[in-house]
C-alpha positions as CSV (number, residue, x, y, z in Angstrom):
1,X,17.4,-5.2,-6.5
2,X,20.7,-7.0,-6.7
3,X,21.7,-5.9,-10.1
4,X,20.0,-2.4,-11.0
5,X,20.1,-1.8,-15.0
6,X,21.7,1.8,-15.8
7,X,19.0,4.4,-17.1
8,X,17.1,4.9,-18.7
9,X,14.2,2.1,-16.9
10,X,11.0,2.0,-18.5
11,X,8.4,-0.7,-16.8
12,X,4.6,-1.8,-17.3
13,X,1.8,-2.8,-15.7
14,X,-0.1,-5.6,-16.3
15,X,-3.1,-7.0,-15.0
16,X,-3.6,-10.7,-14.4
17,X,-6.4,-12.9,-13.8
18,X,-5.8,-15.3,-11.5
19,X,-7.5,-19.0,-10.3
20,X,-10.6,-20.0,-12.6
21,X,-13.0,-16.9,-13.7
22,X,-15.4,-17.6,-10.5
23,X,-12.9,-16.5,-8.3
24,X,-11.9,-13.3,-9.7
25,X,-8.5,-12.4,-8.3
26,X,-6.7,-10.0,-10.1
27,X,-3.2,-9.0,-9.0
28,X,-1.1,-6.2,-10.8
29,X,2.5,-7.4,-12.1
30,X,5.2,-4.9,-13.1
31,X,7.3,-5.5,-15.9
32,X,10.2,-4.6,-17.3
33,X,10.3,-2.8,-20.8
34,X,14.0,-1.1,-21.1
35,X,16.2,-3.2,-20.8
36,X,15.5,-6.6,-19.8
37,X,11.7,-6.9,-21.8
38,X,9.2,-8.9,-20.0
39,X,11.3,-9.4,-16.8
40,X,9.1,-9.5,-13.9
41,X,9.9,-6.8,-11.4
42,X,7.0,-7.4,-8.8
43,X,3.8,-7.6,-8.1
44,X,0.7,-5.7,-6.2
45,X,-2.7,-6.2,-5.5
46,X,-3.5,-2.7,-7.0
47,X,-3.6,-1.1,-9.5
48,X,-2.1,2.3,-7.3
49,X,0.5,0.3,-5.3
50,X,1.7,-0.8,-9.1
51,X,1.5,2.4,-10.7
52,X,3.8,3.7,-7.7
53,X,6.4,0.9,-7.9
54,X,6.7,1.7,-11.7
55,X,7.2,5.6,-10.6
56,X,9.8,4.7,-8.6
57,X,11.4,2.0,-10.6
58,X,11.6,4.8,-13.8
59,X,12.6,7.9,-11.5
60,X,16.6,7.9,-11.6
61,X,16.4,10.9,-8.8
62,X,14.8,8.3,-6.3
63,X,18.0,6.2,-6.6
């Protein structure tokens, strides 16, 4: 990340439907919460590989 926001990092995942309802592709997006609401961060297609960015994106140890 270019410009890393100071700590604390808070960050959610959110599940989106993609192409029409036939298809059903769903990918994972993480977003930011604290500071820059709504940002997107990235995205994964699942839930785990989200759920492990987010730990990483929150953990200030990991920097």
């Amino acid at each position: 990340m270019p410009d890393n926001p100071g700590y604390p990092r808070e960050a959610e995942v959110v599940e989106v439907k993609k192409g029409d309802s036939s298809q059903g592709v769903v990918s994972f997006e993480l977003r930011g919460v604290v500071p820059d609401a709504g940002l997107l961060l990235s995205e994964h297609p699942s839930m785990e590989e989200a759920l492990e960015a987010k730990r990483r994106y929150e953990d200030e140890s990991l920097e």
